[in-house]
VEXLOZA-328335 format. One record per residue (C-alpha): residue in three letters; z, x, y. Coordinates in pm, whole numbers, plus 50000, padded with zeros to 5 digits. Each point is the difference from the previous one (the first is absolute). Example, Ala and Ser with C-alpha at 12.3 -4.5 7.8 and 13.67 -1.06 7.14 Angstrom:
BEGIN
ALA507805123049550
SER499345013750344
//
This chain:
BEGIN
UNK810046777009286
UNK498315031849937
UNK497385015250249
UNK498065028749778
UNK498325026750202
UNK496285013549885
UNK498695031050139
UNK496985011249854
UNK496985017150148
UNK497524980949825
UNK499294960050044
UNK499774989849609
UNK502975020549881
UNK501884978650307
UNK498284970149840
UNK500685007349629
UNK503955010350085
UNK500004964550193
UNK499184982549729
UNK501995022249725
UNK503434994150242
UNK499494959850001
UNK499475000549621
UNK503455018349976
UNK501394974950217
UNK499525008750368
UNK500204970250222
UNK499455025050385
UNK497675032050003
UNK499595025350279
UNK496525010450079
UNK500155030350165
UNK496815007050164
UNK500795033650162
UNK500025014349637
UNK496094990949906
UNK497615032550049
UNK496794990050201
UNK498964962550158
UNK502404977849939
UNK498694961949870
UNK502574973750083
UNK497834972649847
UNK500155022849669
UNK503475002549980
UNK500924963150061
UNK497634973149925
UNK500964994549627
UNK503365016050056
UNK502164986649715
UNK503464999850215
UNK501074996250359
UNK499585036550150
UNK501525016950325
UNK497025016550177
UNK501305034450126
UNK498505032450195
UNK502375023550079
UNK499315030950200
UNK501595031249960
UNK502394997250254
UNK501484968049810
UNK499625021549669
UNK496784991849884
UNK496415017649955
UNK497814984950266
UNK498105022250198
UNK497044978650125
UNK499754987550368
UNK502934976650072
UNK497384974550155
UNK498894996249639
UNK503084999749846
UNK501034969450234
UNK496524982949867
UNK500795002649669
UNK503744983850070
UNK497504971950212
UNK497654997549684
UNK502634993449739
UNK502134973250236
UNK496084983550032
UNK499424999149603
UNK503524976449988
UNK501885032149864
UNK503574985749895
UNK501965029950203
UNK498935024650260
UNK502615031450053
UNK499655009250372
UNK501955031750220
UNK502134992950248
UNK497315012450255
UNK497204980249901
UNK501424966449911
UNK498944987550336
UNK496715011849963
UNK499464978849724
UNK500364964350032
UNK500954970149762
UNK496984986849787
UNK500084968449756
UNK503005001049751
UNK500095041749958
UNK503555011350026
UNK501195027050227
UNK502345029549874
UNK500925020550290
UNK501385031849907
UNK501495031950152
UNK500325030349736
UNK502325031550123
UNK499685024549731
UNK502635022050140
UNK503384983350022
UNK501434963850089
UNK500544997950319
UNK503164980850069
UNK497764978950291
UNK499024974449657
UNK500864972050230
UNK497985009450277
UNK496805008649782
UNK500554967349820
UNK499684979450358
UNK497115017550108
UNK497914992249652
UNK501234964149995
UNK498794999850374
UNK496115003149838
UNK499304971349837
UNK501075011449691
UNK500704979949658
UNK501455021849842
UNK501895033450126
UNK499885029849845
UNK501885031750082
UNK500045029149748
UNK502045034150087
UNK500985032749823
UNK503614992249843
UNK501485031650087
UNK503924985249920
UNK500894969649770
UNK501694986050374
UNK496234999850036
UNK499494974149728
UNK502464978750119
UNK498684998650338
UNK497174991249857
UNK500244969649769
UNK502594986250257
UNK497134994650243
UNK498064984349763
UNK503044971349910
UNK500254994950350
UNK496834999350168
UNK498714962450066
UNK496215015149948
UNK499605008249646
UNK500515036949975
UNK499465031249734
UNK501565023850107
UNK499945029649739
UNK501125039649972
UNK498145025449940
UNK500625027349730
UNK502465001149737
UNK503204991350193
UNK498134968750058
UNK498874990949707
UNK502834971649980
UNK498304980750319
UNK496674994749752
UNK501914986049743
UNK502674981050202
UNK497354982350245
UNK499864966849869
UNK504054996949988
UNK500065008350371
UNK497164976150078
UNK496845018949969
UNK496904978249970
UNK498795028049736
UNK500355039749965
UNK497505025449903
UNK499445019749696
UNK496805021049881
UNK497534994149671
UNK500955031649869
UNK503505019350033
UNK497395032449998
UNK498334989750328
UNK503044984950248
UNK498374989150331
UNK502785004150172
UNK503525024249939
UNK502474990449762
UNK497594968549851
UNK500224987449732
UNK497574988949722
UNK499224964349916
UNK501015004849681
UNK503585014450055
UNK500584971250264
UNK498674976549741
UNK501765013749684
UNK503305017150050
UNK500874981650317
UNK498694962449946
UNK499325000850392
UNK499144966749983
UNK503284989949847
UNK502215011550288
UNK501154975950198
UNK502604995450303
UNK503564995649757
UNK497945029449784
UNK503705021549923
UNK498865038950102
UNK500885029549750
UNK498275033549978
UNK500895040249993
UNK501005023350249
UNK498285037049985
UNK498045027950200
UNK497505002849828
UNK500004965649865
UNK496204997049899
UNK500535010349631
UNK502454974449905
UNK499224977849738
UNK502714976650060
UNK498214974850189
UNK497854997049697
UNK502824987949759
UNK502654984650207
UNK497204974750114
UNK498734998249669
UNK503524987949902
UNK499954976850287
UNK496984981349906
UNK500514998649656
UNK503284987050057
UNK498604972950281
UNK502325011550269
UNK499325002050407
UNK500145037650085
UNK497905023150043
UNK500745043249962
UNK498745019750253
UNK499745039950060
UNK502025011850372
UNK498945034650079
UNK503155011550220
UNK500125035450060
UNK503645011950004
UNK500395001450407
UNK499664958649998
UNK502044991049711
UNK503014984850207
UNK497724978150222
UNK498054990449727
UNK503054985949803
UNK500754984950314
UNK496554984950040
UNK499634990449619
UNK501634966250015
UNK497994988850280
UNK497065007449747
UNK501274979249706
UNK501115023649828
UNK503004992649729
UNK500105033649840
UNK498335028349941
UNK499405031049732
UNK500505032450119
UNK498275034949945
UNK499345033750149
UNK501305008950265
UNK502384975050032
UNK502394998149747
UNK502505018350101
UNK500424991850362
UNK499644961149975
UNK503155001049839
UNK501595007950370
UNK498634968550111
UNK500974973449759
UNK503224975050042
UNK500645005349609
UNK499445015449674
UNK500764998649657
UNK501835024949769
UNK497135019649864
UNK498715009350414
UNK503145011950068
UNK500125021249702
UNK496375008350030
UNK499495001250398
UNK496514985249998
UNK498764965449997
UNK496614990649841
UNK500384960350094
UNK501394982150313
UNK500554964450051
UNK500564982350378
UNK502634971749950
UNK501494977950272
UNK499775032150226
UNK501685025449716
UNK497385025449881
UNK501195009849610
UNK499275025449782
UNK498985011449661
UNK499015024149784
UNK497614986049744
UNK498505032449836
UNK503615010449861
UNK499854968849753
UNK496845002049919
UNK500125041549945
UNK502304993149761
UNK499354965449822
UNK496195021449952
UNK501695031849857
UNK502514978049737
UNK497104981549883
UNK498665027449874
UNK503255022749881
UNK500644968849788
UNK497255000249810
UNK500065033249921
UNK502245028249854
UNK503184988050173
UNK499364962549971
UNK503304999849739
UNK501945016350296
UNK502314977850185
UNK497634988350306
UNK502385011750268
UNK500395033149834
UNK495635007349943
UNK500545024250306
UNK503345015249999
UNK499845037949959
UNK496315001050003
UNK498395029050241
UNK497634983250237
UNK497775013050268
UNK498994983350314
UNK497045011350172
UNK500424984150379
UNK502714992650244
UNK498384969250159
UNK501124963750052
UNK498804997849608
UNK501655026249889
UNK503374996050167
UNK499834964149777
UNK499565015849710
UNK502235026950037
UNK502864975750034
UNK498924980049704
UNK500105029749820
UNK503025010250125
UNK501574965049906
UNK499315006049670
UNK501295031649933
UNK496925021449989
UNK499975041250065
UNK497815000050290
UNK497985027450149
UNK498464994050337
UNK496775017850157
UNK498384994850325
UNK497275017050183
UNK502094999150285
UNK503365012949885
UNK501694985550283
UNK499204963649924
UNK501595012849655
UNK502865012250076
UNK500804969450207
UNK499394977349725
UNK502465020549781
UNK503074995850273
UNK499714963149976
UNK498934994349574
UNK501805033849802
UNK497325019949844
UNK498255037249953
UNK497835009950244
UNK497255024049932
UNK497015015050198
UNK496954986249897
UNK498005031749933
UNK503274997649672
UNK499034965349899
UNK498415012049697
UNK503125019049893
UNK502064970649899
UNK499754988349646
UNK500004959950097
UNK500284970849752
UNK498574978950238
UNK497855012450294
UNK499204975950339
UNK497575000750273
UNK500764984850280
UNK497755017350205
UNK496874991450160
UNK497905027549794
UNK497074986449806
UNK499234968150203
UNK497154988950080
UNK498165015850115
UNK501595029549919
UNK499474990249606
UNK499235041749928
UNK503635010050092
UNK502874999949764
UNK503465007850122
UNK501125017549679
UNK497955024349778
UNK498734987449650
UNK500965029449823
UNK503874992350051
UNK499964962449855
UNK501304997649673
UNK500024970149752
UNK502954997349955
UNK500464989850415
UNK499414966650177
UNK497805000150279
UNK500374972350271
UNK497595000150329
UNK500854976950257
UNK495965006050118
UNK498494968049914
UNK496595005450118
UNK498285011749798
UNK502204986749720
UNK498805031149766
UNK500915028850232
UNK499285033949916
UNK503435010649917
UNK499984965849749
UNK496945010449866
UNK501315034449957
UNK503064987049843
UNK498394976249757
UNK497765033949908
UNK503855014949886
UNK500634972049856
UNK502954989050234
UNK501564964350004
UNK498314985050358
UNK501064977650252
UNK497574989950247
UNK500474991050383
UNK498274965649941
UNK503374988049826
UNK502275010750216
UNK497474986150304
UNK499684968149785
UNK504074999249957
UNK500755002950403
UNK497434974050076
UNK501634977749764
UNK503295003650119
UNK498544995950388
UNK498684970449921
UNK502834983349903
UNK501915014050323
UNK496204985250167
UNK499714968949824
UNK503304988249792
UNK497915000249671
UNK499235021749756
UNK497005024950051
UNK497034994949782
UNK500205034349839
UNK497244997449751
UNK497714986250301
UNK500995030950233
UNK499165026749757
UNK496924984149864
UNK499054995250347
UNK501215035050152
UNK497975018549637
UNK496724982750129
UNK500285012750316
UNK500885042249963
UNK497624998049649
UNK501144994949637
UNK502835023449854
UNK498375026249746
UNK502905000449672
//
């Protein structure tokens, strides 16, 4: 179950968003008192209350707005637990101030908004010392280790237990809850206004991540990034999932790059069967896996992992796809009487981008025969890439000199929200070129835009993004991705495509 948080500083928008949340659905609501400007009106707030509601005043030292005498603030706590309030939240210093009345249910909680202490055990025994009914314990995630710490006490305390992380490393904990024995987790009415850091909305816990759905045998799958909060992943690999009726659930992991090893170590004890990787972690998570295939050793990067009876393999999805998008649309045009293995042999093609993307297409390209010209910002990265994969190398301030058939980006320049910048200049397409950007949101970039302007045969990043989720899914799942699903689903989300 789903406990939604309202903070707002006036009693009938509280009311009015009460109502509004159990007409969407909402079985549990928050009522966070400390958030109201002025006298606060229990009886307002809960004598037609459509929902069972949590009754919560949190002072700024616990994170919330408060400022009144604390004498009050216990009277209010007293006030709702006499008005047969369904849940009372209560500190960890006052729970013994307050005593048990009629059938109100105690949550007593201890927030640390600075770090997880590794003491969890310890600050679980004293709570469940209070008379509580609930335990709650919410702490900054400052390391996924953090997460696992977490939702481990919650499977294994006898006193039903949230225990959740803070921020976006923790993240995982609010969706994950219920699978580790959570009575319910949080989330907010409105992903504009999170109560608490790294919360989620209602919405998102409702609609891309079927919270209710999860259960304990729920299989665990998600990505791997830093930053991992732009990834639309989540939204069509559990897309896929429910449309196909299957028990997992996708899940974003923020792991910065100095916890990567433990948190592939950690992973399994999570659930977790595979994963999709991205930025920054291509690259170096192929020094931690058991096995590969043929195109990672070629490539050096893995975008998808899968745990195995101990073995962690991987793959590199975004070669396939790179080049299943870029035949698709060679065959239909000019070349399409070609031979299909020859659509690419002695063609000049520049690559804009060194990255885990770009090594993938580089040895695609390379596979196939192509003339390829490399350019990175960084001309080390570069020249790296070119002692592994053969190709030119060429400073980037020369990118424009090179009269390319085709032209690739495969760097991060013109995503959102960086949808202004263009990492090659308008003035040097031509229409005779193909122009494929790996960007994906927005789907019309600027340099596509600029490039349809010319008049330049386009490929854009939702096909290739649509392609390597596909071809995850099947590593995932066994079965077939539902492509037309993903990229109906993924075009709703960035905004229609402007042809």
């Amino acid at each position: 179950m789903i406990c939604v948080s309202i903070g707002r500083g006036r009693h009938r928008h509280m009311v009015a968003e009460h109502k509004h949340l159990v007409e969407q659905g909402a079985r549990l609501v928050e009522l966070r008192l400390d958030y109201i400007n002025g006298e606060i009106n229990i009886k307002r707030l809960v004598a037609d209350r459509p929902c069972p509601v949590v009754i919560t005043c949190r002072r700024p030292i616990d994170g919330g707005k408060y400022l009144g005498p604390e004498e009050e603030r216990l009277l209010l706590l007293r006030t709702a637990i006499a008005e047969g309030v369904e849940y009372v939240d209560l500190e960890e210093d006052v729970a013994g101030k307050i005593p048990r009345f009629g059938k109100t249910q105690r949550i007593v909680s201890h927030h640390n908004f600075r770090r997880t202490p590794e003491n969890l055990a310890e600050i679980h025994r004293r709570l469940s010392g209070l008379d509580p009914d609930i335990v709650k314990i919410s702490t900054m995630a400052n390391h996924p280790r953090d997460n696992l710490m977490l939702l481990r006490l919650s499977r294994q305390s006898k006193t039903p237990t949230i225990s959740l992380g803070m921020g976006d490393i923790g993240v995982p904990t609010r969706i994950l809850a219920g699978k580790f024995g959570a009575p319910f987790t949080y989330a907010t009415f409105s992903h504009e206004r999170a109560l608490a850091p790294g919360q989620l909305s209602y919405q998102q816990m409702t609609e891309i991540y079927h919270y209710d759905a999860i259960q304990p045998d729920t299989e665990v799958y998600g990505v791997i990034a830093d930053p991992v909060g732009h990834t639309l992943s989540p939204l069509i690999h559990n897309a896929g999932f429910r449309h196909l009726g299957l028990n997992k659930i996708y899940v974003p992991f923020r792991v910065p790059r100095e916890d990567l090893s433990r948190f592939l170590d950690d992973a399994p004890a999570l659930g977790v069967r595979g994963l999709s990787v991205t930025i920054p972690h291509k690259e170096e998570v192929v020094k931690k896996l058991t096995e590969v295939d043929e195109a990672v050793r070629g490539i050096g990067a893995v975008n998808t992992l899968i745990f195995n009876d101990g073995k962690r393999l991987g793959f590199n999805t975004d070669y396939n796809a790179a080049m299943s998008s870029l035949d698709e649309v060679l065959r239909s045009g000019p070349l399409r009487k070609v031979e299909q293995k020859n659509l690419l042999r002695g063609k000049t093609v520049l690559v804009l981008g060194a990255g885990g993307v770009g090594k993938a297409i580089v040895f695609g390209l390379y596979r196939r025969g192509a003339n390829i010209v490399l350019s990175d910002i960084n001309p080390r990265t570069a020249a790296a890439l070119a002692k592994t994969i053969y190709c030119r190398v060429i400073d980037w301030g020369s990118r424009h000199t090179v009269m390319a058939d085709l032209l690739f980006n495969c760097t991060p320049v013109g995503m959102h929200p960086n949808v202004d910048e263009t990492p090659y200049d308008k003035h040097h397409l031509r229409p005779s070129m193909t122009v494929f950007d790996v960007v994906y949101n927005p789907e019309s970039t600027l340099l596509i835009k600029d490039a349809r302007s010319r008049n330049c045969t386009v490929i854009t990043g939702v096909e290739m993004f649509v392609r390597q989720a596909c071809l995850q899914f099947k590593l995932f799942s066994g079965q077939d991705g539902p492509a037309d699903l993903m990229r109906e689903t993924i075009r709703r989300a960035i905004g229609p495509a402007k042809y």
